[in-house]
C-alpha positions as CSV (number, residue, x, y, z in Angstrom):
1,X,-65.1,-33.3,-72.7
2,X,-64.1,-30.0,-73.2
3,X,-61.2,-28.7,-74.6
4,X,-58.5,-25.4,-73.2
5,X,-58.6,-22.6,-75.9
6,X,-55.7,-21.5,-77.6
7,X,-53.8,-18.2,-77.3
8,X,-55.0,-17.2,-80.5
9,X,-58.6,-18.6,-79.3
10,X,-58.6,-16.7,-76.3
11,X,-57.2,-13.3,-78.1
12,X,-60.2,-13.5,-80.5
13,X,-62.6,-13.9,-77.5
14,X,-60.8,-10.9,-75.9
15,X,-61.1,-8.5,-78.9
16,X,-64.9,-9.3,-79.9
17,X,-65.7,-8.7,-76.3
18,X,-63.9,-5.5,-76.1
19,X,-65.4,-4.7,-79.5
20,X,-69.1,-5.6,-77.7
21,X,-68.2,-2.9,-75.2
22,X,-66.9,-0.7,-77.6
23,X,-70.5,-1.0,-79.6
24,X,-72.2,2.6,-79.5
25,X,-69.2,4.5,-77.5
26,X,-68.2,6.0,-80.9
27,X,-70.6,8.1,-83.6
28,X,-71.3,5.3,-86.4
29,X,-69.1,5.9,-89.6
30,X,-66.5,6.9,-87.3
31,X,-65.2,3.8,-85.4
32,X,-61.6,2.6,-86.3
33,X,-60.5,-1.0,-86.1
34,X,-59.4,-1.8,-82.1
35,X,-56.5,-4.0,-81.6
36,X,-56.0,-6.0,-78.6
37,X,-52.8,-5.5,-76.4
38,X,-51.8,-9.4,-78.3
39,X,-52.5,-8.4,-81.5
40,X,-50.2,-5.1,-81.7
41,X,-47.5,-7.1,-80.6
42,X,-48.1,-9.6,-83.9
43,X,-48.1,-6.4,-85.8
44,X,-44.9,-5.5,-84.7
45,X,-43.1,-8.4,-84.2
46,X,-41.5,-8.5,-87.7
47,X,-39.8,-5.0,-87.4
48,X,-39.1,-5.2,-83.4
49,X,-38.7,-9.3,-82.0
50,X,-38.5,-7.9,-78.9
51,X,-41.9,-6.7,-78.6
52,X,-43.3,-8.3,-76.0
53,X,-47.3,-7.2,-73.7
54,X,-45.1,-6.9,-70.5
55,X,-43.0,-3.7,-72.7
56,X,-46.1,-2.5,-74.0
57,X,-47.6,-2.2,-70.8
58,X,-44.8,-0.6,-68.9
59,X,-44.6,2.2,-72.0
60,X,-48.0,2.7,-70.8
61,X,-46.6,3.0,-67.2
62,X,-44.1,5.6,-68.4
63,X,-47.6,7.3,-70.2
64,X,-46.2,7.1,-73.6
65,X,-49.2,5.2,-74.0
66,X,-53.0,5.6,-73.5
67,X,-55.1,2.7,-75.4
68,X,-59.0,3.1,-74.7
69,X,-60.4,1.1,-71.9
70,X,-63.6,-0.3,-71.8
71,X,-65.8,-0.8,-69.1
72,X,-64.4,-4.4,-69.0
73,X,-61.0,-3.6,-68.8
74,X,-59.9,-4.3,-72.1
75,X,-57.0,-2.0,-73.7
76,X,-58.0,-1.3,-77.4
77,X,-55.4,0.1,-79.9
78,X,-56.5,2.4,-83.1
79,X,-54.0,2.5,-85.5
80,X,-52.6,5.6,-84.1
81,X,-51.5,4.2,-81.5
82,X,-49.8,1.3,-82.9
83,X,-48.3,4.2,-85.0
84,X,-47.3,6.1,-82.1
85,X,-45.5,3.0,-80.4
86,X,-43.8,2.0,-83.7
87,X,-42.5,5.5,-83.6
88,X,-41.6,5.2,-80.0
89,X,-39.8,1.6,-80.5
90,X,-37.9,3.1,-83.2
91,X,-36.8,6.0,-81.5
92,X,-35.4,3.7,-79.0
93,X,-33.7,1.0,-81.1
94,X,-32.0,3.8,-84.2
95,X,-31.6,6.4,-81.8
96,X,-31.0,5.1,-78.5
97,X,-32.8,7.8,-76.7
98,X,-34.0,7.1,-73.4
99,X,-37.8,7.5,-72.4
100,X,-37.8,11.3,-71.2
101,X,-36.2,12.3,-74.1
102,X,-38.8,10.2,-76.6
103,X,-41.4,11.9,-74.0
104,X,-40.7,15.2,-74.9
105,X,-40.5,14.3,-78.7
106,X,-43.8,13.2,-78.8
107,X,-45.5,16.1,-77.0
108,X,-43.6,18.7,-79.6
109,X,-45.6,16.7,-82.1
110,X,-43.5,13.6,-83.2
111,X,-45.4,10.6,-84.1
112,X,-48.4,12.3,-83.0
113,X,-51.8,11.0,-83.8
114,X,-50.8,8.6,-86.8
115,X,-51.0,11.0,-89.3
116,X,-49.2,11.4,-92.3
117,X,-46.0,11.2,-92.2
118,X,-45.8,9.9,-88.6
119,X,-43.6,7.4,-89.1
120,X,-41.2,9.3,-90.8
121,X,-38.4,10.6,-89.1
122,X,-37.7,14.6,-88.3
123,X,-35.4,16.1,-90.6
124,X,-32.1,16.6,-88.6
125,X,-32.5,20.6,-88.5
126,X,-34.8,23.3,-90.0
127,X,-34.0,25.9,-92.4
128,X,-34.8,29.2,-90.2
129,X,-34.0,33.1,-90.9
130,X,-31.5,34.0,-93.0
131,X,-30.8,30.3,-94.1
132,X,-29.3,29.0,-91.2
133,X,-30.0,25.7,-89.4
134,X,-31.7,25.4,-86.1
135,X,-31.0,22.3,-84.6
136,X,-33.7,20.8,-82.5
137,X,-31.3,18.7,-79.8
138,X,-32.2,15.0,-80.1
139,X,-31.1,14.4,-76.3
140,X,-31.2,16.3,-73.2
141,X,-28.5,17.2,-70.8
142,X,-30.3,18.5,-67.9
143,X,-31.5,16.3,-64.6
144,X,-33.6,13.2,-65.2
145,X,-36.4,12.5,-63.4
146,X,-34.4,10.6,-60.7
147,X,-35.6,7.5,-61.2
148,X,-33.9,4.3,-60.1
149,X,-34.6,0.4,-61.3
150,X,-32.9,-2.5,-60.0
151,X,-30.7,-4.9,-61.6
152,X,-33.4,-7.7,-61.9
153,X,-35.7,-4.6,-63.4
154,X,-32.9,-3.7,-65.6
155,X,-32.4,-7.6,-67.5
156,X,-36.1,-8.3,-67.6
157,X,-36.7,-4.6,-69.6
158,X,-33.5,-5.0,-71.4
159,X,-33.3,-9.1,-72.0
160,X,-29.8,-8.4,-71.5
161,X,-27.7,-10.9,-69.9
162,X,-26.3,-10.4,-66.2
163,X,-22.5,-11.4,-67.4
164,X,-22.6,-8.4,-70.7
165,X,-23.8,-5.9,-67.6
166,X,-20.9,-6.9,-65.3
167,X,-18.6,-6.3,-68.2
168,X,-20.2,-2.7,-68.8
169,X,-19.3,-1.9,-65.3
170,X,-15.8,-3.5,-65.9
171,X,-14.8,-1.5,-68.3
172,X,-16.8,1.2,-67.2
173,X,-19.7,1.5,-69.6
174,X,-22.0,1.9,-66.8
175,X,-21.5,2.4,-62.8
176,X,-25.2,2.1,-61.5
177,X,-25.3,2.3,-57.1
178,X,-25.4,0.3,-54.5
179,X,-28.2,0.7,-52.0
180,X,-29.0,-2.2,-50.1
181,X,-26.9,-4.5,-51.2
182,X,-28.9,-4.0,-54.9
183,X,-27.4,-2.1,-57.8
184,X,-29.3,0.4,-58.8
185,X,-29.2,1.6,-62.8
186,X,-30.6,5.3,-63.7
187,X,-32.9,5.6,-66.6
188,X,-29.7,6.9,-68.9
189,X,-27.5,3.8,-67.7
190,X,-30.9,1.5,-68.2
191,X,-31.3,2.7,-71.6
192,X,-27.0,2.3,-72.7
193,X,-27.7,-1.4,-71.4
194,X,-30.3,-1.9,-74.0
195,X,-28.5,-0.5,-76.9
196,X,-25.5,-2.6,-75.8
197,X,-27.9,-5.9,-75.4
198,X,-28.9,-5.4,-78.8
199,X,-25.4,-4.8,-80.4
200,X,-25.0,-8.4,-78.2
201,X,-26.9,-10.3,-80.4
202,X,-24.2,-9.1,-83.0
203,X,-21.7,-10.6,-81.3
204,X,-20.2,-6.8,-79.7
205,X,-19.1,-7.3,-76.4
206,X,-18.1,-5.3,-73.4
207,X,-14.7,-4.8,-74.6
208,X,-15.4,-3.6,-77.9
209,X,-17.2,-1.3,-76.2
210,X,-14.1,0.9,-75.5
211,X,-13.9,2.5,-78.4
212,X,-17.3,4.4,-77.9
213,X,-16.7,5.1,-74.6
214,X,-13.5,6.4,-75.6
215,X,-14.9,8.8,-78.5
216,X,-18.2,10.2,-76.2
217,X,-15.1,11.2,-73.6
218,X,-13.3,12.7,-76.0
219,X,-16.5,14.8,-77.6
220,X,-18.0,15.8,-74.2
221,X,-14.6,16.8,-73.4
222,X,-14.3,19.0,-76.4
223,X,-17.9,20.5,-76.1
224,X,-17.1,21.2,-72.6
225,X,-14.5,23.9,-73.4
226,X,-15.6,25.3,-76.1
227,X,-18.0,26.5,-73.6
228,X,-16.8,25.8,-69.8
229,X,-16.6,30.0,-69.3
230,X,-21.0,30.2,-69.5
231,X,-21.4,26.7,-67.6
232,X,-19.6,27.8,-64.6
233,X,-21.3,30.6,-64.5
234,X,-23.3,32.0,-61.5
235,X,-25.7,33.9,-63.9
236,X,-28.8,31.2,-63.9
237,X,-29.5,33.1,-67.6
238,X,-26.3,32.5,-68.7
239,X,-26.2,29.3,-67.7
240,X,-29.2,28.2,-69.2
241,X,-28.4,29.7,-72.3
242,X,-24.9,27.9,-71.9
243,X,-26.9,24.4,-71.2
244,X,-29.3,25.4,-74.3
245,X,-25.9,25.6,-76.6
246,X,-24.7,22.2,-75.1
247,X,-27.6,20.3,-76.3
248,X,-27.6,22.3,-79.6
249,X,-24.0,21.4,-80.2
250,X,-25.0,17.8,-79.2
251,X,-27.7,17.4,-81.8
252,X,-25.1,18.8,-84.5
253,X,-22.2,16.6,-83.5
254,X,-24.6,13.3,-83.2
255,X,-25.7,14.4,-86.8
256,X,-22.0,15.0,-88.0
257,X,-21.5,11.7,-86.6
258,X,-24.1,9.8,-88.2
259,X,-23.2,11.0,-91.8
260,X,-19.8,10.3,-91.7
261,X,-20.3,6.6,-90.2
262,X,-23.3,6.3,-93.1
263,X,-20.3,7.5,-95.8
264,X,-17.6,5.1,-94.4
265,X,-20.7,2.4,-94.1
266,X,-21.3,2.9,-98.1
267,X,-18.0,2.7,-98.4
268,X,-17.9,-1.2,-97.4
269,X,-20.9,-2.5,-99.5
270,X,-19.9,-0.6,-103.0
């Protein structure tokens, strides 16, 4: 009588197969240890128990991503790419930056290859000429890619709950579209959703949500005077420039706030 393999069975099947593929593809001495698509996500689990194959796919979707393929089919991981998507997962749970912006990171050379270092994160700014600080903007004000995902998209990436999205729109977190009778979420909004799922689990809800919504208002409101003059302006140089200083004073006020919620935070557990 014969007997179903396990999941863990049927993963060691997978990798020695791929590994059988893999056989002579790469100069002897040289070949790293492969890690099937299953296997990565048991490496990770600890730090990110969301991982899931279905996310790791879809970041290859989004070509953060590019495992080796064998002939088979197989994905095989090196360890610089589970260092890559550790990087990736990290920039997306501690700095709630959505996929075009963690895009861009990586090809200006952040978490690279999984080299030293890689999973370190870039110092907030650079000591340039004359000792000043040249801030490299952590997001990106300019257009996204226009990209749209539905609501049902939206909880399955997320694992957020339908009722915590209705109270983002309530208190107007989030606004998404309509279009067929489907709300529609842009990447930005899809990305506020996850952070918000994950402060969830903490118990934050909707409401609490206000006081963030009420401080990014108040910041983009302040950054948006101190240089409203260059962004109206019908010079496209100027106004690039202008754009260029808005993400630059982004990167310093995200930075000014993160210290002072880190002093207040050391504050609590003396």
């Amino acid at each position: 009588m014969s007997t179903q393999a396990t999941p863990a069975e049927v993963e060691q099947i997978e990798l020695e197969l791929a590994e059988q593929e893999h056989v002579g593809q790469t100069e002897p001495g040289k070949r790293q240890k492969s890690l099937t698509i299953g296997a990565v996500c048991k490496a990770l689990a600890q730090e990110f128990p969301d991982i899931s194959i279905s996310k790791i796919r879809y970041l290859e979707d989004q070509k953060l991503l590019t495992p080796r393929r064998t002939p088979g089919g197989y994905r095989l991981y090196t360890q610089g790419d589970v260092a890559r998507l550790r990087t990736i997962l990290r920039m997306q749970r501690d700095e709630f930056l959505p996929l075009r912006v963690i895009r861009q990171e990586l090809a200006a050379g952040r978490g690279g290859a999984g080299g030293e270092g890689t999973d370190m994160p870039p110092a907030p700014g650079r000591v340039g000429r004359e000792s000043a600080r040249g801030w490299r903007p952590s997001v990106s004000v300019r257009e996204s890619t226009g990209a749209l995902y539905s609501i049902d998209d939206v909880l399955e990436e997320t694992k957020a709950e339908a009722k915590l999205v209705r109270e983002l729109e309530e208190f107007g977190v989030v606004k998404g579209e309509m279009r067929g009778g489907v709300r529609y979420f842009d990447e930005t909004e899809r990305e506020i959703i996850a952070a918000v799922a994950e402060l969830a689990r903490y118990g934050v809800g909707g409401r609490n949500l206000r006081v963030f919504r009420s401080s990014a208002d108040r910041e983009a409101n302040l950054l948006q005077q101190i240089l409203a003059p260059a962004l109206r302006s019908r010079n496209p140089e100027r106004r690039k420039e202008a754009v260029d200083a808005l993400e630059n004073l982004a990167a310093v006020a995200t930075h000014l706030k993160h210290l002072l919620l880190i002093r207040d935070l050391r504050k609590i557990v003396r």
